[in-house]
C-alpha positions in Angstrom: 0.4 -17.8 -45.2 -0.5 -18.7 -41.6 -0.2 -15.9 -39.0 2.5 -15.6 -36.2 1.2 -17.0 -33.1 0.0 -14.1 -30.6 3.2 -13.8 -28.2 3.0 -12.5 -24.8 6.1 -11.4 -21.9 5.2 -10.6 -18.6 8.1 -8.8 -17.1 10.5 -6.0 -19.2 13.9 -7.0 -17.3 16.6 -7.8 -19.0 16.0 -11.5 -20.0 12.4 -10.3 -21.1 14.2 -7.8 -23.2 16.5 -10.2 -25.0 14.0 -12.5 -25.8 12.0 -9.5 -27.4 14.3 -8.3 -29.2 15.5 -11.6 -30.5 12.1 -12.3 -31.7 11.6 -8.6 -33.0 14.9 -9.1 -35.5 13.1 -12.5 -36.9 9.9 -10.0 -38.0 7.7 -11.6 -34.8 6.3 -9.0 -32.1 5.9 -9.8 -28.9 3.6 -7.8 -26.6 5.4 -7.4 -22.9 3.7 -5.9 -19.9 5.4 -4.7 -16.9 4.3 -3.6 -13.8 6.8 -1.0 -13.6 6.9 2.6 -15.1 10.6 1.4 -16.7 12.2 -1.5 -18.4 15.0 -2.9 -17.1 14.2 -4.7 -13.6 17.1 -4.3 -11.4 19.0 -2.3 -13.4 17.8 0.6 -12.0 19.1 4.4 -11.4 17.8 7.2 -9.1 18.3 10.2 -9.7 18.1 13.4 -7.2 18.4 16.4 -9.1 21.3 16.7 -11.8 24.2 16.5 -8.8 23.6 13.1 -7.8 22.4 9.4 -9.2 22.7 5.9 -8.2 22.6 2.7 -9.3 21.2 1.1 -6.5 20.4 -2.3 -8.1 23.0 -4.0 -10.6 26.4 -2.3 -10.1 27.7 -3.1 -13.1 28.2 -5.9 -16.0 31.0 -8.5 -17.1 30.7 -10.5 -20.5 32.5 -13.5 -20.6 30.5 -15.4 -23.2 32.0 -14.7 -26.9 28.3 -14.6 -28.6 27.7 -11.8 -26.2 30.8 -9.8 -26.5 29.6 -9.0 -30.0 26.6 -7.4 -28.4 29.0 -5.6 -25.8 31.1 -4.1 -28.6 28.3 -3.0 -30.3 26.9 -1.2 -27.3 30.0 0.3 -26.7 30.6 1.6 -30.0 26.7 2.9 -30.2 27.9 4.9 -25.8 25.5 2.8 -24.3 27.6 1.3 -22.0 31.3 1.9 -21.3 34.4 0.3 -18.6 34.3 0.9 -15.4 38.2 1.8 -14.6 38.6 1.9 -10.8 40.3 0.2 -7.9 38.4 -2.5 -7.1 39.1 -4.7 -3.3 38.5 -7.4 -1.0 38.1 -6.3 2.8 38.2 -9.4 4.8 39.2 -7.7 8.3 38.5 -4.5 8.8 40.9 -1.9 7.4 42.8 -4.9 5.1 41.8 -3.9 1.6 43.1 -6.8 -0.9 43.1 -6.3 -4.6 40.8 -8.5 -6.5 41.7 -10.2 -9.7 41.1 -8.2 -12.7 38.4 -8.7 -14.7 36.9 -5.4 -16.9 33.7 -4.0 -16.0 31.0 -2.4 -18.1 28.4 0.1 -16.8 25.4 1.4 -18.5 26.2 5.2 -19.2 25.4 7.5 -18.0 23.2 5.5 -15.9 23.1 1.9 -15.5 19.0 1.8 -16.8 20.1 3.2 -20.0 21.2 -0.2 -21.5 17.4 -1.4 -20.4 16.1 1.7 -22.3 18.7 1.3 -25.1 16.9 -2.4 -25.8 13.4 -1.3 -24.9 13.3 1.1 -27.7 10.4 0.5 -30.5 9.6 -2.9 -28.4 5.9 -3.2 -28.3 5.8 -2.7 -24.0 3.0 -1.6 -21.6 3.8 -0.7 -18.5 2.4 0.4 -14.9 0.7 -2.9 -15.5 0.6 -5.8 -13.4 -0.7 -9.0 -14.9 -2.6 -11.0 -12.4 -4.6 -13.7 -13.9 -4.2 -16.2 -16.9 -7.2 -17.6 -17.6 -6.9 -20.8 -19.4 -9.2 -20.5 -23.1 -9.7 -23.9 -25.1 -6.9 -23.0 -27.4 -5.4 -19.9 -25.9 -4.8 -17.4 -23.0 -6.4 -14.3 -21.5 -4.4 -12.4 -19.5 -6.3 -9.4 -16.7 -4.6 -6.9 -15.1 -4.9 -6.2 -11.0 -6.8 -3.2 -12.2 -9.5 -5.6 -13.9 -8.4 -4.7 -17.4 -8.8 -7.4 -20.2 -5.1 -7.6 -21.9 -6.2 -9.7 -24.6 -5.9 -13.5 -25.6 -2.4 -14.7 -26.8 -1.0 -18.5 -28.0 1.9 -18.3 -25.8 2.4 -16.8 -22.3 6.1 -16.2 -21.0 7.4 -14.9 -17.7 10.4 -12.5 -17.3 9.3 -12.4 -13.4 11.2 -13.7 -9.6 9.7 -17.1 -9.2 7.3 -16.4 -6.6 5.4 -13.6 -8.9 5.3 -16.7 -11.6 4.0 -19.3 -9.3 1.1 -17.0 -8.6 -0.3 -16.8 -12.2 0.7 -20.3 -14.0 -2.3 -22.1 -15.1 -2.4 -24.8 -13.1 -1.2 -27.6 -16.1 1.8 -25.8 -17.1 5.2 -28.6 -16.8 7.8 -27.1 -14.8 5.2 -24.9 -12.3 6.8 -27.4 -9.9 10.5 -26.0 -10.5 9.8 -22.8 -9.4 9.5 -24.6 -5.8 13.3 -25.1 -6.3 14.6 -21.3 -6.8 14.9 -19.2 -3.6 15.5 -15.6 -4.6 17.9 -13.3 -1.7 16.0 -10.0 -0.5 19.0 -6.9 -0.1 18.9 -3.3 1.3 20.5 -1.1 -1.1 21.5 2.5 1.0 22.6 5.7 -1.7 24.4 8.1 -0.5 25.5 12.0 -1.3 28.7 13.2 1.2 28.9 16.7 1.7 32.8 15.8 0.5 35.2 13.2 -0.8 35.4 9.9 1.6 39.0 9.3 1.5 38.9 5.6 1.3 41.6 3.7 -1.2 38.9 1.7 -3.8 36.0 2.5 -5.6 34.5 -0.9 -5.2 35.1 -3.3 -2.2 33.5 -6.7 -1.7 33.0 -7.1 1.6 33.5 -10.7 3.4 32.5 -10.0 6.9 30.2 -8.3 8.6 26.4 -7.0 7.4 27.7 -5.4 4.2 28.7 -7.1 1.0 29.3 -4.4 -0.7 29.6 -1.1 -1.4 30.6 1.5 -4.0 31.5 4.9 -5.1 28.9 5.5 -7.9 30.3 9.0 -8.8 33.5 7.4 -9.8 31.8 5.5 -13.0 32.1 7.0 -16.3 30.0 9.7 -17.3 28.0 10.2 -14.1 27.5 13.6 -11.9 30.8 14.5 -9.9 29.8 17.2 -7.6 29.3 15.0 -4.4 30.7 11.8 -3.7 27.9 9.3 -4.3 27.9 5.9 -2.9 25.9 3.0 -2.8 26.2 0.3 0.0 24.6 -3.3 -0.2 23.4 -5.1 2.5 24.1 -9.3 3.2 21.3 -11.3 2.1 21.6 -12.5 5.8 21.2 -9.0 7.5 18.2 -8.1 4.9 16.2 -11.6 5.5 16.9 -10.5 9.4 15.5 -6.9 9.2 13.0 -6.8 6.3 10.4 -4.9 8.2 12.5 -2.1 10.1 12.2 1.8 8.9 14.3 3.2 6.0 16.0 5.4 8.2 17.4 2.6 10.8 18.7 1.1 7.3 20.7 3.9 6.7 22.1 4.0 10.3 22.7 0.7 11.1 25.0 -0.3 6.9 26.5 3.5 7.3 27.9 2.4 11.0 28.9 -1.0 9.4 30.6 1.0 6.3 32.9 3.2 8.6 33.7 -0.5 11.0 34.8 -1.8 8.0 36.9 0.5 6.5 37.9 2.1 10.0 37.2 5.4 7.9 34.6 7.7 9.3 32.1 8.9 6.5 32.0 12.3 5.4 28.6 13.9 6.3 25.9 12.8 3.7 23.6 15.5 2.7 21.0 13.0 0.9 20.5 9.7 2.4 18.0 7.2 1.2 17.6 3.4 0.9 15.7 0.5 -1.0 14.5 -2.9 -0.1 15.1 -5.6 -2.8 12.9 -8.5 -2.4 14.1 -10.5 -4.7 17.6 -9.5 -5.6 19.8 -12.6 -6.5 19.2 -16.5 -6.3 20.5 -18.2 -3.6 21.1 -20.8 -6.5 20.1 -21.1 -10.0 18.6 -23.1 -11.9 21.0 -25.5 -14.1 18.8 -25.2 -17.0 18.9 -21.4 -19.0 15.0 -21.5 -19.4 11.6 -23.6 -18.6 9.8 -24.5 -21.5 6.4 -26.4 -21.5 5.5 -27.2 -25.5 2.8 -28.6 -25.0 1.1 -25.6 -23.6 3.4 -23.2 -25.2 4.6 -21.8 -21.8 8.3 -20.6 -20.5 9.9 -18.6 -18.5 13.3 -17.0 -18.3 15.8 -15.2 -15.9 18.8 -14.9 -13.9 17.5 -17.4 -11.6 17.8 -19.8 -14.6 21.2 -18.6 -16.2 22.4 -17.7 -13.6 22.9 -14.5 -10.7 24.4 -12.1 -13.3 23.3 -9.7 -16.0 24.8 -12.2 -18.4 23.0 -14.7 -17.5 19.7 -12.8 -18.1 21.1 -11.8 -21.0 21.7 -15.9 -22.2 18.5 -17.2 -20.5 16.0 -14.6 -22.4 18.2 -15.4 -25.6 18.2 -19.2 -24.9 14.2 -19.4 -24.4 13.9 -17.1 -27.6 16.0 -19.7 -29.8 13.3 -22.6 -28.2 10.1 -20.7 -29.2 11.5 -19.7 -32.5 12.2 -23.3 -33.2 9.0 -23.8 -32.1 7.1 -21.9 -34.5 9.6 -22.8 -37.3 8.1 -23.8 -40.7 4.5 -22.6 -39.2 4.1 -19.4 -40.4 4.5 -20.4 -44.7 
């Protein structure tokens, strides 16, 4: 019997994750490093205390391919993630909220991450480590951390990482290193808020077509989250952010809070917590029209919503797509 070829992820999002676990069900471990303390990427939560939480990255999930619904009913039945009932709206003008068309919403409960942790669990991940070298072997890969620490040697290196973090470690030979040029990835302030009492504007959701903010949310108002204070998250425009990367946290906070109340002509309860979040790499500006890069020859890929596209689903379908390539790969090796 031949032995399963040594398998390594770099990056636990959500695509890493899916491919993971794809390969774990087929009896082949995968060892994934992250240079986070959490799986999960941009799915992310903070909390402050027990009386208030945010999801300051993804807001929220739709499934609208049918292999994946099976999934979503399956997390559903298990309370891992559950709808999102609320008014959802359009402001185009200030003040004019339009409703959207409907389309059901799924949330991680009860806090977005927990799906992340929910797939993460018995998965063979290190974390709080950053891979920063691949160093080409003649018939293999070593990976070191930033730290200096040897990894270990692996068959097959795969990237669950924003394209500019993968173009920094490919070797050199691998096929599509060349793609990566192609993906631009959309930086995003992301400002959480706590009011001191109930903002008394009509949605829960608005996306927001004018202005510096594209969107913005009450988080408190998703199932099975902390109600005591009226939490909200507000998202910047990709344009605003690539404008004001560098300025303080705090003149984040003023500047989308000011463009929150022009918006909804609404002044803003009094927040007693206020903080915010730069995303460097939140979205695509456009993805890839391929669900995954593959190189065979040097058993290399990568995977991502920058390849399946600028929603959890597609993470979802491009770590799922890239595990259905390797597996084929190693088909009819290992007896």
């Amino acid at each position: 019997m031949k032995i399963p070829p040594r398998i390594a992820m770099i990056g636990a999002g959500l695509g890493g994750l899916s491919f993971c676990r794809v390969l774990k069900d087929r009896g082949i471990s995968v060892k994934c490093f992250d240079k986070s303390n959490r799986a999960g990427g941009r799915t992310s939560t903070r909390a402050a205390g027990e009386t208030a939480q945010f999801d300051h990255g993804a807001q929220y999930l739709t499934i609208r391919n049918p292999m994946l619904r099976l999934h979503l009913e399956s997390w559903c039945n298990d309370k891992i993630v559950a709808p999102w009932d609320a008014r959802f709206v359009a402001i185009d003008r200030p003040a004019e909220f339009r409703d959207v068309t409907y389309e059901q919403r799924y949330v991680g409960i009860p806090k977005m991450e927990d799906l992340a942790q929910y797939l993460s669990k018995d998965l063979d991940i290190e974390f709080d480590t950053e891979v920063s070298e691949v160093i080409v072997e003649p018939t293999a890969y070593r990976l070191r951390s930033k730290a200096g620490q040897d990894l270990g040697v692996f068959d097959m290196i795969l990237w669950n990482c924003p394209p500019a973090q993968t173009a920094k470690i490919v070797p050199l030979n691998c096929g599509w290193k060349d793609q990566l040029k192609n993906v631009q990835m959309e930086p995003c302030w992301s400002v959480m808020l706590a009011l001191e009492s109930s903002w008394k504007v009509p949605f829960d959701g608005a996306f927001i077509n004018e202005g510096d903010l594209g969107w913005m949310a009450r988080d408190s108002s998703k199932p099975n989250r902390p109600n005591d204070l009226d939490c909200w998250v507000l998202h910047s425009t990709s344009k605003w952010a690539e404008k004001n990367l560098d300025i303080s946290k705090d003149d984040v906070i003023q500047r989308l809070v000011y463009e929150a109340q022009r918006v909804t002509l609404s002044t803003m309860p009094k927040p007693i917590l206020a903080k915010s979040h730069r995303w460097l790499y939140s979205r695509p500006t456009e993805a890839l029209n391929q669900k995954f890069l593959w190189d065979s020859e040097h058993r290399l890929g990568a995977c991502g919503d920058w390849c399946g596209g600028p929603r959890i689903e597609g993470a979802f379908e491009s770590g799922m797509a890239l595990a259905a390539q390797v597996l084929s790969s190693i088909d009819g090796k290992l007896v």
